[in-house]
C-alpha positions in Angstrom: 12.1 17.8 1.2 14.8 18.3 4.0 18.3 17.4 2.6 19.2 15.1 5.2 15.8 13.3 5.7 16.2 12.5 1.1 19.5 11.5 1.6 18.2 9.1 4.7 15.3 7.7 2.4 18.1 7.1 -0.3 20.7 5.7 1.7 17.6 3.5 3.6 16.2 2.5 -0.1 19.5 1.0 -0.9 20.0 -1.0 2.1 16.7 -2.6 1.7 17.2 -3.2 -1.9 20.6 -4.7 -1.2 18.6 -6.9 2.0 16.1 -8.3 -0.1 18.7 -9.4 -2.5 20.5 -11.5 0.1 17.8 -12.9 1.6 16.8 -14.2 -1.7 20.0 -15.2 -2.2 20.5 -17.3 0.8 17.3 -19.1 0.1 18.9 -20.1 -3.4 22.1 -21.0 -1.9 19.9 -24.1 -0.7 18.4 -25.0 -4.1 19.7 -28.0 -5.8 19.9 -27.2 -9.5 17.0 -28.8 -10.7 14.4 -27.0 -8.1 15.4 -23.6 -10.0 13.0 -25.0 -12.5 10.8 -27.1 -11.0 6.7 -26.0 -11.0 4.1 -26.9 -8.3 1.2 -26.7 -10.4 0.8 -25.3 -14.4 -0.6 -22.2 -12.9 2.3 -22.0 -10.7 5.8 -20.0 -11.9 9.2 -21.8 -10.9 11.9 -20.0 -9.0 13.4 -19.7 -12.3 11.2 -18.0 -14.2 10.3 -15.6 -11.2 13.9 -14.3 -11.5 13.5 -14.0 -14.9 10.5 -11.8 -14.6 12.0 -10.0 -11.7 16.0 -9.1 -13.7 13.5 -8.4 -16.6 11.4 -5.8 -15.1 14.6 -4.4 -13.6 16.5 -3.8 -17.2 13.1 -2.3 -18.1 12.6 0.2 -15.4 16.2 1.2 -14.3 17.6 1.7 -17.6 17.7 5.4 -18.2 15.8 5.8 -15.5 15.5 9.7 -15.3 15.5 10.0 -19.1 13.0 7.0 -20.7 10.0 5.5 -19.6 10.5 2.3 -17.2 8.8 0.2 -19.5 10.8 -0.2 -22.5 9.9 -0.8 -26.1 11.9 -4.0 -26.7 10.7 -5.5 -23.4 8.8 -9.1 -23.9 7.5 -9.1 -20.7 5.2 -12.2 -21.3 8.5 -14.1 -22.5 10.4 -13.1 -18.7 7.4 -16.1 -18.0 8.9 -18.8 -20.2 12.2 -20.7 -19.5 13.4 -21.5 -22.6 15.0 -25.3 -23.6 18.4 -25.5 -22.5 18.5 -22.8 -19.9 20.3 -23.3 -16.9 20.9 -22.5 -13.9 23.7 -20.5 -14.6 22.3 -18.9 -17.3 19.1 -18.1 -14.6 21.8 -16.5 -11.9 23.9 -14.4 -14.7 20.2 -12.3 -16.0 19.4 -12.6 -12.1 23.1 -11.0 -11.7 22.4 -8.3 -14.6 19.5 -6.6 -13.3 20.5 -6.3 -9.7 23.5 -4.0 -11.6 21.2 -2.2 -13.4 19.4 -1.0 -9.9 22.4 -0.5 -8.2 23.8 1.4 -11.5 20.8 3.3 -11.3 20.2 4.1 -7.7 22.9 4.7 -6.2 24.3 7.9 -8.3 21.1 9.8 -6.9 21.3 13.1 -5.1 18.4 14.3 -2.9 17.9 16.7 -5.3 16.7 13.8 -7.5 13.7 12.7 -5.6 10.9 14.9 -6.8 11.8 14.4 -10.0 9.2 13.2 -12.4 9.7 9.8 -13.9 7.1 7.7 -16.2 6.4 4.0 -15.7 4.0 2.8 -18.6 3.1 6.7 -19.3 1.9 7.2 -16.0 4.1 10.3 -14.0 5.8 8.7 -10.9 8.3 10.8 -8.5 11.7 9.3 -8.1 10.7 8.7 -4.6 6.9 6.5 -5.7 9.2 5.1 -8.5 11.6 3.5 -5.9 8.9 2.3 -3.7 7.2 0.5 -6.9 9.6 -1.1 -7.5 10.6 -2.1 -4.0 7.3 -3.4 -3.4 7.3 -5.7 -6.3 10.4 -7.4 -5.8 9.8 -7.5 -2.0 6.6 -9.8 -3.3 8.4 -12.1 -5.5 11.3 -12.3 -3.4 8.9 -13.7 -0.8 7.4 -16.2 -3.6 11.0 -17.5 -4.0 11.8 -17.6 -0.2 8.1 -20.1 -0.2 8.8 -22.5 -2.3 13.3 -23.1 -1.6 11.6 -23.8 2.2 8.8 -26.1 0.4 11.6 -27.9 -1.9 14.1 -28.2 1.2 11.4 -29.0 3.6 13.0 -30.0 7.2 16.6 -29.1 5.6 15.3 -25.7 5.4 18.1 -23.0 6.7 15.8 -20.7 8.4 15.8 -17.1 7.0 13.4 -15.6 9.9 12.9 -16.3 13.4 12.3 -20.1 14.3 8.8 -20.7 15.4 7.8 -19.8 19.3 11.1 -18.6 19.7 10.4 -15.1 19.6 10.9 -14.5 23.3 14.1 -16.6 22.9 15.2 -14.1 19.9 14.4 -11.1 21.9 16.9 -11.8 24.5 19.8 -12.6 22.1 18.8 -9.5 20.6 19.2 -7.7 23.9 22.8 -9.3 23.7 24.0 -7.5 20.5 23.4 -3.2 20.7 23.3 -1.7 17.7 22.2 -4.1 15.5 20.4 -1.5 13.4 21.4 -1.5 9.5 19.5 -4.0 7.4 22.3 -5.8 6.7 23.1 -6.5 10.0 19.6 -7.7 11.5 19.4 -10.1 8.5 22.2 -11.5 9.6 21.6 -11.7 13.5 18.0 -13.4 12.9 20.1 -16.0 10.5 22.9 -16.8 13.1 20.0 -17.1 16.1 18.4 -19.2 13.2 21.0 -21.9 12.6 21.9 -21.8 16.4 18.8 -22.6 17.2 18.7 -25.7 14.6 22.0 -26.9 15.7 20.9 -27.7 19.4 17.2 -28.7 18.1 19.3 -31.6 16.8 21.6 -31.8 19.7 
């Protein structure tokens, strides 16, 4: 693979991790405690246990990453599905807090070099590059499960984290008003300002 175009896909891979992280983040900014843990049906996980599952599967798969297999020995994975008496919130956003390191730990040392490198995920040969989009993929899926219900629990409090309904036209041309908004980071942000703008003269 070219050098620059890896090192485009790694430094792109990154930001998106890092944007799906703060968009799940300013949905549970809006969470009173108790929602963390709250269930809408007993087939249904809670926000709490999905965060669970998700800083479990990341200790699992970006530990060692180049050297072990991303699905670890001492993993419980059906126990990332239980919330245990006593747990809290804080204890929730501390595991939460401990696997996002472990991707960042992980991913960010990477070289180009790195990408077609072999990896194994359950004994099955991933490249770095399939590896990174697994895993991508699966918390991009969850992330949107917690996003669901913090807008179900918050209901017409909800802080919008996308553009407001038939406002699209509207967004376009305060888009047009800020050049360059091209970095992840940065277009999460803009939708989020034209978001609460829009809110704050709906109740105007």
């Amino acid at each position: 693979m070219d050098q620059s175009l890896a090192q485009h896909y790694l430094s792109d891979a990154l930001a998106s991790f890092r944007a799906y992280r703060k968009l799940a983040e300013k949905a549970l900014d809006q969470l009173k405690d108790d929602e963390y843990f709250i269930t809408l049906d007993e087939e249904s996980n809670s926000i709490g246990v999905i965060m669970k599952h998700i800083a479990g599967n990341m200790l699992s798969r970006w530990t060692d990453f180049l050297a072990t297999d991303g699905e670890k020995p001492d993993r419980h994975r059906d126990m990332e599905f239980v919330i245990e008496p006593k747990t809290g919130k804080d204890d929730v956003l501390a595991y939460w807090e401990k696997g996002w390191q472990r991707v960042f730990g992980a991913l960010e040392p990477l070289g180009p070099e790195d990408l077609g490198r072999k990896v194994l995920i359950r004994g099955e040969e991933h490249t770095v590059i399939q590896a990174i989009n697994r895993q991508l993929m699966h918390y991009a899926n969850h992330i949107g499960q917690i996003i669901f219900l913090a807008k179900h629990f918050r209901s017409a409090e909800w802080k919008s984290l996308s553009i407001p309904r038939n406002r699209s036209a509207e967004f376009n041309a305060y888009l047009a008003e800020k050049p360059g908004v091209a970095d992840k980071d940065k277009q999460l942000e803009t939708v989020v300002d034209f978001a609460n703008q829009t809110q704050s003269q709906g109740k105007q």
